[in-house]
C-alpha positions as CSV (number, residue, x, y, z in Angstrom):
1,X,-34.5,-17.6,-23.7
2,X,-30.7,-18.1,-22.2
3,X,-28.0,-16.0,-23.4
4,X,-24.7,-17.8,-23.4
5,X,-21.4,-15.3,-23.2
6,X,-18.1,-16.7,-23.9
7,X,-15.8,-14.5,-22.8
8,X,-12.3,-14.9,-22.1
9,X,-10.9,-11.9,-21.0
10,X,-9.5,-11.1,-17.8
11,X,-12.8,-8.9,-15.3
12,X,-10.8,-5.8,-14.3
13,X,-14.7,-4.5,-12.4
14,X,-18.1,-5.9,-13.0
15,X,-21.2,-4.0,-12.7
16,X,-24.4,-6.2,-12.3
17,X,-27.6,-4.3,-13.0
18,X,-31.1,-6.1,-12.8
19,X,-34.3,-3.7,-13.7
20,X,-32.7,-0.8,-13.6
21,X,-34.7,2.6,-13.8
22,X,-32.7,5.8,-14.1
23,X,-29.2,6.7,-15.0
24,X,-25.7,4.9,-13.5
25,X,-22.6,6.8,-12.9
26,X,-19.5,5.0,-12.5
27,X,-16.7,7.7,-11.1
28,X,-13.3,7.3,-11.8
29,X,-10.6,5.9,-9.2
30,X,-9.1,8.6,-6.7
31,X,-5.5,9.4,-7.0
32,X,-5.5,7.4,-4.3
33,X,-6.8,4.4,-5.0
34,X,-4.5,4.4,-8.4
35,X,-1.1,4.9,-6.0
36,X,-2.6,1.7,-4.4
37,X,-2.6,0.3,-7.7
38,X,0.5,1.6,-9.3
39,X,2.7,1.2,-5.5
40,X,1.2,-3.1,-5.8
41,X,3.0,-2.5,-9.4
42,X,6.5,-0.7,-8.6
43,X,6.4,-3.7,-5.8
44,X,5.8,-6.4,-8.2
45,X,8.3,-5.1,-10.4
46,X,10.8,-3.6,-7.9
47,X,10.5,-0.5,-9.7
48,X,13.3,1.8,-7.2
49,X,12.9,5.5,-6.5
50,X,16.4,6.7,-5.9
51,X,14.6,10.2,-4.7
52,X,12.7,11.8,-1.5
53,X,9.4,14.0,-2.6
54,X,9.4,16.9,-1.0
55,X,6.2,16.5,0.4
56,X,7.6,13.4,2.3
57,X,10.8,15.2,3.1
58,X,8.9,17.8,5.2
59,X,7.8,14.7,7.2
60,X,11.4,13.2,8.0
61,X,12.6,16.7,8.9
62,X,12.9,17.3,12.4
63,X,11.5,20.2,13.2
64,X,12.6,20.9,16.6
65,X,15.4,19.3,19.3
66,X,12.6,18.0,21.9
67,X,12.9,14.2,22.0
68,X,8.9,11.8,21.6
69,X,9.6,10.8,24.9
70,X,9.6,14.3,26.7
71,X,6.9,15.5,24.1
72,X,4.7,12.5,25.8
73,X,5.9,12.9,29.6
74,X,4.9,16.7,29.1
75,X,1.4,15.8,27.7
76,X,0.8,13.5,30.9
77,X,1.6,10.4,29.4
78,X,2.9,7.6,32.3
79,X,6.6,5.8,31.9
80,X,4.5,2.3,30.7
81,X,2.3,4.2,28.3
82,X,5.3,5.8,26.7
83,X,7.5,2.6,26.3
84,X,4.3,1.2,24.1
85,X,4.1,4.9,22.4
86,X,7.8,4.3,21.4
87,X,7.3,1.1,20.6
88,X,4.9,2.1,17.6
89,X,6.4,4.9,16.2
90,X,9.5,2.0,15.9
91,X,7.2,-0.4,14.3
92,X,6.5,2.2,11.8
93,X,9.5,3.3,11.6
94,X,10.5,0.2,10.6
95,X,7.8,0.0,7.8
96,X,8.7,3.6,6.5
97,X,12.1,2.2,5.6
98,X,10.7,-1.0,3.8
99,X,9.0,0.8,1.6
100,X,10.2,4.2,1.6
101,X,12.7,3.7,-2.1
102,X,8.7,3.1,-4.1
103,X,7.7,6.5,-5.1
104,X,3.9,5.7,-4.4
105,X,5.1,4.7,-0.9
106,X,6.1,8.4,-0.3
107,X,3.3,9.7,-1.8
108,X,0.9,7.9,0.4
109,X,2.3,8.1,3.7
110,X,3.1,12.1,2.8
111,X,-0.3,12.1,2.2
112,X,-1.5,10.3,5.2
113,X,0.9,12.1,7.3
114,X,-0.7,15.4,6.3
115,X,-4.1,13.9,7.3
116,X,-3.0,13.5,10.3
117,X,-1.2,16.2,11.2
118,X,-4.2,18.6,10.2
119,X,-6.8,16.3,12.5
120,X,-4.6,16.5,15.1
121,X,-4.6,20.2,14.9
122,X,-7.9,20.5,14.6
123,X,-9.8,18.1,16.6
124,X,-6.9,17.2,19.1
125,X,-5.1,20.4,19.8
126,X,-8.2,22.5,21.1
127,X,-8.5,19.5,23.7
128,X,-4.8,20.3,24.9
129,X,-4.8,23.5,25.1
130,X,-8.2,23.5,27.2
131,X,-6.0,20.8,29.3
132,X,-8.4,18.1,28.8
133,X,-7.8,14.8,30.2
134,X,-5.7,12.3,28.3
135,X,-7.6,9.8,28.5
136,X,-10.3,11.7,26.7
137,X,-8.0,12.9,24.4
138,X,-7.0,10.1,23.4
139,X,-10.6,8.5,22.9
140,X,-10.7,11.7,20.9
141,X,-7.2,10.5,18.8
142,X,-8.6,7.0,18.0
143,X,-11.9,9.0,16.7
144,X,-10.8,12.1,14.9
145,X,-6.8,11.1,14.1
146,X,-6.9,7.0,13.1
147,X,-10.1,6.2,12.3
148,X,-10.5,8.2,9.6
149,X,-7.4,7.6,8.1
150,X,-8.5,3.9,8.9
151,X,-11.5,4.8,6.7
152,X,-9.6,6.1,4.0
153,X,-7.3,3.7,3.3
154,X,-9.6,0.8,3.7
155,X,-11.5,2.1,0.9
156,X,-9.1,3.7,-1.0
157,X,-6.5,1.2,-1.1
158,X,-8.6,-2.3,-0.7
159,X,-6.7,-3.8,-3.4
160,X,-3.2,-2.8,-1.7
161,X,-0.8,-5.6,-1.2
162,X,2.1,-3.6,0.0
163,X,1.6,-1.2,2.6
164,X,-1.5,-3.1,4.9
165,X,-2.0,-0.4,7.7
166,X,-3.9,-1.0,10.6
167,X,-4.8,0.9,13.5
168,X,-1.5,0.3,15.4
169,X,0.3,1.6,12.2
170,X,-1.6,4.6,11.9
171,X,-1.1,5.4,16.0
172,X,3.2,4.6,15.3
173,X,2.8,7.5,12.7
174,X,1.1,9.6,14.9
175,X,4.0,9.0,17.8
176,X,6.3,9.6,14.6
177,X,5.2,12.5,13.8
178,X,5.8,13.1,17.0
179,X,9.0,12.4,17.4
180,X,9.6,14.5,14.0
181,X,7.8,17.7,16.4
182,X,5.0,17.7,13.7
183,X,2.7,16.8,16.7
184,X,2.9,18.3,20.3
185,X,1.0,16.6,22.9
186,X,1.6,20.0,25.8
187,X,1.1,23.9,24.1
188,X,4.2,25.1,24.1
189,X,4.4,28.5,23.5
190,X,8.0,28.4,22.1
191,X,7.5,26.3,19.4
């Protein structure tokens, strides 16, 4: 016997089950994924935010006078490696001020900036300050630091239309960050 359904509304999510035994949980959406959603809205419908959050103000605010490129000279970076260091944190840069006056634009780079900045610290920071080489440590960036944030906002925000990070993006916010002094890339005992 065929059952015909003739329905016209628009399929938000679809959940196909075929002999199913036990029980299904569907979980909500992370706040996350809904600032996906509701920054592909404020785009769509140029919703402005006037404002800076706090918790992306922190982020802007340079905490101390030593310049990216010195920060990356004193953690054994070469003259070519910095030029294309500089060169992402401009192409980010660049992005952050696109899309910085949509609220749920602040909120997730804050959020992904804190990600950062806290698996930098922990994975990434022992590593300098046991003077590891670079180049492992920075094997040890693309591992700990951008694919995870990779990971996050591929699943998080797979319906994003705005923001489309990739991996180059999320290394020009770590050299941001930088260049803000969030990250060091030497110990300094100073700062």
């Amino acid at each position: 016997m065929a059952q015909n359904v003739n329905n016209e509304g628009e399929v938000h999510s679809q959940l196909n089950v075929a002999n199913l035994t036990g029980n299904v949980y569907l979980a909500k959406k992370t706040r996350f994924a809904r600032r996906f959603e509701k920054l592909n809205q404020e785009v769509k419908t140029d919703e402005r935010y006037e404002g800076t959050m706090e918790a992306f103000k922190f982020y802007l605010t340079k905490l101390d006078g030593i310049s990216a490129e010195k920060k990356l000279s004193d953690g054994g970076f070469s003259e070519n490696e910095i030029i294309k260091a500089i060169r992402r944190k401009e192409k980010y840069a660049k992005r952050l001020q696109l899309n910085r006056f949509f609220e749920s634009a602040q909120w997730i780079d804050s959020q992904l900036f804190a990600k950062i900045k806290m698996d930098f610290e922990g994975y990434i920071t022992p590593l300098i300050d046991t003077e590891t080489p670079k180049k492992e440590i920075l094997k040890e960036v693309i591992v700990k630091v951008v694919q995870p944030v990779l990971d996050l906002i591929n699943l998080e925000g797979e319906d994003d239309e705005v923001l489309n990070y990739n991996a180059e993006d999320i290394f020009g916010m770590v050299y941001y960050l930088t260049g803000q002094c969030h990250i060091n890339w030497k110990n300094y005992d100073s700062i």
